[in-house]
N, C-alpha and C positions, 0 to 999 in steps of 0.2 A: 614729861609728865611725872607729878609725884607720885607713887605708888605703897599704898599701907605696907608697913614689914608684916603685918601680923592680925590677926584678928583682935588682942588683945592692946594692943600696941594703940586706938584709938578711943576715946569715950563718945558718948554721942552727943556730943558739945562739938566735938573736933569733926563729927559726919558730917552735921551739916554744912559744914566748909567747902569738902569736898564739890569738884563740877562733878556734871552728870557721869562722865565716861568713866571719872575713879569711884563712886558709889557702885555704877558694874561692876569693875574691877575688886573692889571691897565684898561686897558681893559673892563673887567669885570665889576668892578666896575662903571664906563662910564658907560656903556648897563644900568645895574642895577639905576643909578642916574635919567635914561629917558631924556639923551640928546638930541637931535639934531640930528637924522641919519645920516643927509650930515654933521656934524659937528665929528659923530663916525666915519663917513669913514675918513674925513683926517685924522682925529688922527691917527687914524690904518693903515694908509698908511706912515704918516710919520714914528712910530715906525717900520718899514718893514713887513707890514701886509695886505693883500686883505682879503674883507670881501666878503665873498660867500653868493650866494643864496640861499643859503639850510639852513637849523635849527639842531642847535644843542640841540637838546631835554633835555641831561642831565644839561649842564648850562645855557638854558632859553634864547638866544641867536643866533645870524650868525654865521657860520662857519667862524675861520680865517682860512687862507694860508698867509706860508710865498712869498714876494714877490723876495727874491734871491735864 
């Protein structure tokens, strides 16, 4: 599986390439960088993803959901 090097490393022409499991992954990575909350929700909304209130204890993280 291909995996982003970087947050910066993709435009978002190149996201929505991405399958579903490396937008998590991309994702991730976000969280992990210490973006901008309001700036992790749109992203995560534009890849088709709602970020939940709940914590995802294993990845350190918000729950996603997808949004279709």
């Amino acid at each position: 599986m291909h995996r982003p090097a970087s947050s910066s490393a993709l435009s978002t022409t190149d996201l929505t390439t991405l399958a579903p499991a490396e937008r998590v992954d991309y994702l991730r990575i976000l969280w992990n960088a210490d973006i901008p909350p309001l700036k992790f929700v749109a992203i995560a909304r534009r890849l088709g993803y709602f970020v939940m209130c709940q914590w995802d204890s294993e990845h350190g993280m918000p729950m996603l959901s997808t949004l279709h």
